[in-house]
C-alpha positions in Angstrom: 0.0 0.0 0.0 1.3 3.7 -0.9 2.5 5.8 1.9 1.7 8.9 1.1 1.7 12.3 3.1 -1.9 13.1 4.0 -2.6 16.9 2.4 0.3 17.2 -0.4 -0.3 13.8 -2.2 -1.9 15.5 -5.6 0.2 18.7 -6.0 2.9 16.2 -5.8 1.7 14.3 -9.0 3.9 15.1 -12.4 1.1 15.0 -15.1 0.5 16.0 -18.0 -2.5 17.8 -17.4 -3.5 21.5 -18.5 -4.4 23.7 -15.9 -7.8 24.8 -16.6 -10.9 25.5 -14.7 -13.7 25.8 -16.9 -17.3 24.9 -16.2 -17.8 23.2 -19.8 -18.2 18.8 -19.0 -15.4 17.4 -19.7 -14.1 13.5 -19.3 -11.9 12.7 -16.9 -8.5 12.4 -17.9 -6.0 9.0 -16.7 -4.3 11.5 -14.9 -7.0 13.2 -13.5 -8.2 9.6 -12.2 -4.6 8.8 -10.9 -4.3 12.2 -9.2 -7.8 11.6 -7.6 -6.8 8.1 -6.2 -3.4 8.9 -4.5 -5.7 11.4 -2.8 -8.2 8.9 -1.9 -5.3 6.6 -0.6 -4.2 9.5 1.2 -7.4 10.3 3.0 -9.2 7.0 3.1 -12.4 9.1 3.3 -14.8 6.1 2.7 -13.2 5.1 6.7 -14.9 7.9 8.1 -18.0 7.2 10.4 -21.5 7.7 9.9 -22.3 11.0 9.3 -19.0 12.7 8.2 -18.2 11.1 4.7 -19.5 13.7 2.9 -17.4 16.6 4.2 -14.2 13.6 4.1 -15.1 13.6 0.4 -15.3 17.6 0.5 -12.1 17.9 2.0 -10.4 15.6 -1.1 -12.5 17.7 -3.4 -10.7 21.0 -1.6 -7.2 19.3 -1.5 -7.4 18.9 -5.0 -8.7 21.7 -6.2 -5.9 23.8 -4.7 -3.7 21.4 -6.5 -2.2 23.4 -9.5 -1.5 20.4 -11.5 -5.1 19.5 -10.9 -7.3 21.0 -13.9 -10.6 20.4 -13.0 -13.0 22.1 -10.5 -15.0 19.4 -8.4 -16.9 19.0 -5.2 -17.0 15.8 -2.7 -20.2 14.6 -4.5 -18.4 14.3 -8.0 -15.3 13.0 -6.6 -16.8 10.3 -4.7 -19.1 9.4 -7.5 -15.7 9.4 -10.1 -14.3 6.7 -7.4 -17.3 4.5 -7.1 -17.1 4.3 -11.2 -13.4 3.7 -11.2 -14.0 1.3 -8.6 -16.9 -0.6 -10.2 -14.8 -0.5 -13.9 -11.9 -2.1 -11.7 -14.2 -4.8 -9.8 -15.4 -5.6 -13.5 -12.1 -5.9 -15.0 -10.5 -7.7 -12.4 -13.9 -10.9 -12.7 -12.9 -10.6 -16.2 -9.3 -11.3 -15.6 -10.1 -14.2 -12.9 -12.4 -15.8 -16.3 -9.7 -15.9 -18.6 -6.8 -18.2 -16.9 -3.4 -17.3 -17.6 -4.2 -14.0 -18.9 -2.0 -11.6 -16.7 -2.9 -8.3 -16.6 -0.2 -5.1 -16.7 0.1 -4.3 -13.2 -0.5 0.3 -13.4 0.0 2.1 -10.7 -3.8 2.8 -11.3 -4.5 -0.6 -10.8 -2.6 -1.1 -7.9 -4.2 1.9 -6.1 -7.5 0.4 -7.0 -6.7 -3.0 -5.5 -5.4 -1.3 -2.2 -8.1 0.6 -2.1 -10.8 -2.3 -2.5 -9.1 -4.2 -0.6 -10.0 -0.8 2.1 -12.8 -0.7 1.6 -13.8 -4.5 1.9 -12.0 -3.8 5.7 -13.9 -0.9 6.4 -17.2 -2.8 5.4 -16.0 -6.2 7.3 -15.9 -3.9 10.3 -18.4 -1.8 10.1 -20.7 -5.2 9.9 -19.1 -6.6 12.8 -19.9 -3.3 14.9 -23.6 -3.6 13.7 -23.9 -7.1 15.0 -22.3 -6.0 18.2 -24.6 -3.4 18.6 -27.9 -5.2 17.8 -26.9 -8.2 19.9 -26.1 -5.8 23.1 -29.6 -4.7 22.0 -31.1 -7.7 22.2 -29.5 -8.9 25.5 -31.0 -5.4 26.8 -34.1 -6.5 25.7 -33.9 -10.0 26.8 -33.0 -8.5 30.3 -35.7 -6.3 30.3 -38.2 -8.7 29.7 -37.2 -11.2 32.5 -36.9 -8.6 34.7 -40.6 -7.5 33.5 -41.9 -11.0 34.3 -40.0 -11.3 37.9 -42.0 -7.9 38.7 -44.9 -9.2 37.6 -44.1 -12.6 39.3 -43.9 -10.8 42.5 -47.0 -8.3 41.9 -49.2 -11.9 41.7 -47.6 -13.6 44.8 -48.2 -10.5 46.5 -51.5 -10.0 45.3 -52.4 -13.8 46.4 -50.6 -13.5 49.8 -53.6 -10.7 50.4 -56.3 -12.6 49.7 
């Protein structure tokens, strides 16, 4: 997995790219995707929890926007939607690759970043799933407790209740 410094990962980037900010829609360039995953592998915004990923995403969308080799103006929305595509494109390639045996595929830095960053994310879900099952089996112990503590009372209310007759 890349090391990378956290806030100066993109303006780091030699690219070809021309520096230009216009509003016109435009495809995103290889090194426009490459840029955007070094920062992604940076940031890992995907990790955050509930609740903040969107202003994660907004803070790789501000990192590289400030990036003067970066030539395109975007907001966490469009770069988190560019990465979900990459990602899906990458998932498809690599079934595709596991079909055809023996076929080895040229090992980009592109790709690599994608399979680190799968890889992440697969982490990130495997916990977050664990956590959830944590949770809603505390939650059901609670529960549980509650109702056998709810049937003691009302246990004891009867007993009483029979004692006073």
């Amino acid at each position: 997995m890349y090391k990378l410094s956290k806030r100066l990962v993109t303006c780091s980037a030699t690219t070809n790219m021309s520096v230009q900010h216009d509003t016109k829609r435009k495809k995103w360039t290889f090194d426009e995707d490459i840029v955007l995953l070094r920062q992604v592998s940076a940031d890992l915004p995907f990790e955050a929890s509930h609740g903040t990923i969107g202003s994660n995403w907004e803070s790789v969308a501000r990192t590289l926007t400030s990036c003067s080799t970066f030539g395109r103006n975007v907001n966490g929305k469009k770069c988190q939607n560019r990465f979900n595509i990459l990602l899906d494109e990458h998932k498809i390639l690599r079934q595709e690759a596991m079909k055809a045996s023996g076929a080895s595929e040229d090992e980009t830095e592109k790709t690599q970043l994608l399979d680190d960053l799968l890889l992440r994310m697969q982490e990130t879900e495997e916990k977050s799933v664990k956590a959830s099952i944590a949770a809603s089996a505390a939650n059901r112990s609670k529960d549980l407790n509650a109702h056998h503590e709810m049937e003691y009372l009302v246990d004891m209310l009867r007993v009483e209740s029979e004692e006073q007759l």
